[in-house]
C-alpha positions as CSV (number, residue, x, y, z in Angstrom):
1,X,116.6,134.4,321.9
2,X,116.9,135.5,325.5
3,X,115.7,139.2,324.4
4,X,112.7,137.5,322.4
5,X,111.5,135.9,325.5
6,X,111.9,139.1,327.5
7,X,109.9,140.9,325.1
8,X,107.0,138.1,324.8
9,X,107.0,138.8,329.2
10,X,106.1,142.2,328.5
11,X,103.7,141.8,326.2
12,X,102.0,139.2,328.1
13,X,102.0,141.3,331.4
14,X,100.1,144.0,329.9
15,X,97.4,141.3,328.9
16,X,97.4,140.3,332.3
17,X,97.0,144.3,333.3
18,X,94.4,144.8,330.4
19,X,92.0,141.3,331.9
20,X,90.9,142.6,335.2
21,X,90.5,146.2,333.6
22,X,87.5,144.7,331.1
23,X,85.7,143.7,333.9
24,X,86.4,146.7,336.1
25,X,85.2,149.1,334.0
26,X,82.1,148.1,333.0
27,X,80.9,147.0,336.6
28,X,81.7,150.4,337.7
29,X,80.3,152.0,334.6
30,X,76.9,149.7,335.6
31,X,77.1,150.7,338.9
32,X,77.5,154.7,337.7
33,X,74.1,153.8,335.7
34,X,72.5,152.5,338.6
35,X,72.8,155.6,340.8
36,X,71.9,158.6,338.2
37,X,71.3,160.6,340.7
38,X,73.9,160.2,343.2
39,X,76.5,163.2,343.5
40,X,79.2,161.5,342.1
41,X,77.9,160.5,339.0
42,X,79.5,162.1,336.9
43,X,83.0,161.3,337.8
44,X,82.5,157.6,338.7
45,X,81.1,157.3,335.0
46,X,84.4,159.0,333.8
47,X,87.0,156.9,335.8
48,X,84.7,153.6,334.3
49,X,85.3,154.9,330.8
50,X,88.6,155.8,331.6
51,X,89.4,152.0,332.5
52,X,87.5,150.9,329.3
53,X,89.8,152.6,327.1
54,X,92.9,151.6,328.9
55,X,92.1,148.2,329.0
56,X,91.5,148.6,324.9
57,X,95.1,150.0,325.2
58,X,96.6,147.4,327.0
59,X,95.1,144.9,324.8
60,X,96.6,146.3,321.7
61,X,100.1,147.2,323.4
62,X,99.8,143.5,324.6
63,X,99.5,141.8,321.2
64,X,101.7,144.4,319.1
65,X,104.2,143.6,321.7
66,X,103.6,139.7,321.8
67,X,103.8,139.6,317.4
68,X,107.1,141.6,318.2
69,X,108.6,139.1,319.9
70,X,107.5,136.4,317.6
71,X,108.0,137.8,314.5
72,X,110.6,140.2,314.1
73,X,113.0,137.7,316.2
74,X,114.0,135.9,313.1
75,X,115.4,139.0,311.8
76,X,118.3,139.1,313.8
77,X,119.5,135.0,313.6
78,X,119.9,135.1,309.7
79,X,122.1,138.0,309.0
């Protein structure tokens, strides 16, 4: 049980790293938008859909880890 609830921490930290990342990225993807002609375009753009897509990642490595911890604990308690 102890490993179950170590495993449910983990998932729920990266859903805590994944939160502030979906607002993050798209403020700084907005703010990329609003300054089309600003050198740095370009790469401010790229490190806001950068964030998008790890947040996306997080998510999913968040709940695959959390229905882990959940479900495949009873595995181990009935053999």
């Amino acid at each position: 049980m102890a490993t179950d609830k170590k495993i449910l921490v983990k998932g729920l930290t990266r859903l805590g790293w994944a939160l502030p990342m979906f607002v993050m990225g798209p403020v700084i993807i907005h703010s990329s938008f609003k300054n089309q002609g600003h050198p740095f375009y370009v790469p401010i753009l790229g490190v806001g859909i950068i964030i998008c897509i790890s947040a996306m990642v997080f998510m999913f490595l968040g709940i695959k880890t959390i229905m882990k911890s959940l479900f495949e604990g009873d595995k181990n308690e009935h053999q």
